[in-house]
N, C-alpha and C positions, 0 to 999 in steps of 0.2 A: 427468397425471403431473408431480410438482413437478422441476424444473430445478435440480438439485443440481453444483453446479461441484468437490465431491471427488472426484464420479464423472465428470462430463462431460469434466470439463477434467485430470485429473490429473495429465498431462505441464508443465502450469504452477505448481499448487498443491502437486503433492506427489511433487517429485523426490527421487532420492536421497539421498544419504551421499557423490555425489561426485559434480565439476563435470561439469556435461551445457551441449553446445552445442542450444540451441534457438533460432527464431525467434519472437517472440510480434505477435501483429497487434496493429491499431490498437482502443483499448479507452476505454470512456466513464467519467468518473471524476467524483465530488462531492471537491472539493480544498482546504482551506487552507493557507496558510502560515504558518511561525513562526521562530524563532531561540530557542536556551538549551536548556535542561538536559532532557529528554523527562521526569526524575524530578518537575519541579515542578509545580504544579495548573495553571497555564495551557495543559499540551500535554493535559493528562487532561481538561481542559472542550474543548481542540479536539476532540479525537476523541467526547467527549460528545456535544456537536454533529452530527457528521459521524454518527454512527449512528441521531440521531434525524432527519434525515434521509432518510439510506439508508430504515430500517423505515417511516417514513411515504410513502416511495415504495411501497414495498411493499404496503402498508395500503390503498393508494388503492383499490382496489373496493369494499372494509366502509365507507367513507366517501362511497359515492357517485356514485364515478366511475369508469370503467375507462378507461385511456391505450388506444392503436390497436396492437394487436399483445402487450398485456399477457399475460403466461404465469406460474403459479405457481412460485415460484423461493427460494432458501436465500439470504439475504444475501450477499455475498462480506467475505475479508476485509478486516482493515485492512492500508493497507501505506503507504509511506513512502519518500522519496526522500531520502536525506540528505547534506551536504557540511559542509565547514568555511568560514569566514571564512577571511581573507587572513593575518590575525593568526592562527587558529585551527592552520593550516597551516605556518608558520613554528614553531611547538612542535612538541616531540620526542615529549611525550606528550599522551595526547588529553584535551583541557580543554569536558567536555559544554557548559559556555558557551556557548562557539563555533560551537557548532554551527546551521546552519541546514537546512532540511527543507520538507518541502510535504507532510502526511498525505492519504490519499484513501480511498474506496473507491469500487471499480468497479461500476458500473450497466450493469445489460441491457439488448440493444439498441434495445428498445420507447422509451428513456429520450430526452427530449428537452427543450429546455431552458422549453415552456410545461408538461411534466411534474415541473419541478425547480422552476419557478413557484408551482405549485400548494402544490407538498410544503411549502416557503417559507411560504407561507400561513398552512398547517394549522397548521406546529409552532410560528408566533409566534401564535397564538392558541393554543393547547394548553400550549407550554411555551418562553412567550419570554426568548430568550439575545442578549444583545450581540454573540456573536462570529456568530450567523449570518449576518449581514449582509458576514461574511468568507469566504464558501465562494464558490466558483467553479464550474462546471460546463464541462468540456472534455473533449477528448481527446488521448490518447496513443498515441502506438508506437515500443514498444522494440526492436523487429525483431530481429536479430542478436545471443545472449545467450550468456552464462553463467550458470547459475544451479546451485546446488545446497541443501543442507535440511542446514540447523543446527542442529545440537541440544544444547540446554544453554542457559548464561547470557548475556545478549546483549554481556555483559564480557568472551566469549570471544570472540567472532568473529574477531578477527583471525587467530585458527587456518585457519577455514577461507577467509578471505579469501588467505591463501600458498597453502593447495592448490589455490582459483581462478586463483589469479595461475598458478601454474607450469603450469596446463591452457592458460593463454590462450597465455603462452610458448611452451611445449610442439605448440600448436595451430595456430605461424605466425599469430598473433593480436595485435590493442593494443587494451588500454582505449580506450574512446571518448570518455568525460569519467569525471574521479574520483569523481564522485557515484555511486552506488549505490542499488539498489531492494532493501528490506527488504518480504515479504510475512509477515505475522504469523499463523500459523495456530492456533497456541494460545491462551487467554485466560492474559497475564500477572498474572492478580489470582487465579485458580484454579487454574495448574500451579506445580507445585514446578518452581525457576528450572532443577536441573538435565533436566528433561524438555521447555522449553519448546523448539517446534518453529518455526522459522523459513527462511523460504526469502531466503537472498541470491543477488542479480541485480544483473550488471553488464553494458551494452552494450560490441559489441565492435565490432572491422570487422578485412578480414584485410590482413595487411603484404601 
């Protein structure tokens, strides 16, 4: 039975309409980094990258090989860690410039880094990018969270980032750093902006 993470996991991928406290454990991620505007073609060939990747993780049995513990499973999404510059943060309104970020997507636990090796491989022979030589393979954990499912334009979010803020408040709670995890559950190229579903995530710790 294939390992689908909107059923598995759904307390992380598809919370509500309102800020929920959760814990999330330690998670294995394919990751780059960037700085500027998400609208320009340099973050769209990152994340190009990072899915041909991912899917050639995947792929690896039809190719030959199976990793140790390998299980049939759903891609996860993309998701996204983002902050401001120094300068970035000093402006009243937000200048996408500024912005700096680390794109990812999360890998199953069979994933190891002579696995991400391999994947490496395949896809500069199949379909070689400059920027792969910029992905990382590590881990995270965001432990202690806020999160909740945003819906609409990502020009909105500040909406619901106030009804996070006032749960954290509310909750005897502080931000942990001002960066933030964006989990992208819709495709921005095929939903209409006002339907796009997104999950924001903030760590927290309590006062």
């Amino acid at each position: 039975m294939k390992y689908e993470w909107k059923k598995q996991e759904k307390n992380l991928y598809l919370p509500g309409e309102k800020p929920v406290l959760i814990t999330v454990p330690k998670q294995k991620f394919l990751m780059i980094n960037g700085k500027g505007n998400p609208n320009d073609e340099e973050f769209s060939e990152k994340v190009g990258v990072l899915y041909s990747l991912a899917y050639a993780v995947r792929m690896m049995p039809k190719q030959g090989y199976t990793p140790d513990g390998y299980f049939e499973y759903t891609v996860y999404p993309l998701e996204g860690i983002w902050d401001l510059t120094e300068e970035g943060r000093k402006s009243s309104t937000l200048n996408k410039d500024e912005l700096i970020y680390t794109i990812m997507i999360r890998q199953p636990e069979f994933v190891t880094q002579e696995v991400v090796d391999r994947a490496l491989e395949n896809v500069r022979k199949k379909k070689p990018h400059p920027l792969s030589d910029d992905v990382t393979f590590g881990t995270m954990e965001d432990g202690l969270s806020v999160q909740m499912m945003h819906i609409g334009s990502y020009d909105e979010e500040e909406l619901s980032f106030e009804q996070m803020k006032k749960f954290i408040k509310e909750s005897n709670l502080e931000i942990t750093t001002l960066a933030h995890r964006e989990i992208y559950i819709s495709d921005a190229r095929k939903t209409e902006k006002s339907k796009l579903k997104t999950v924001l995530r903030y760590k927290v710790h309590a006062v």
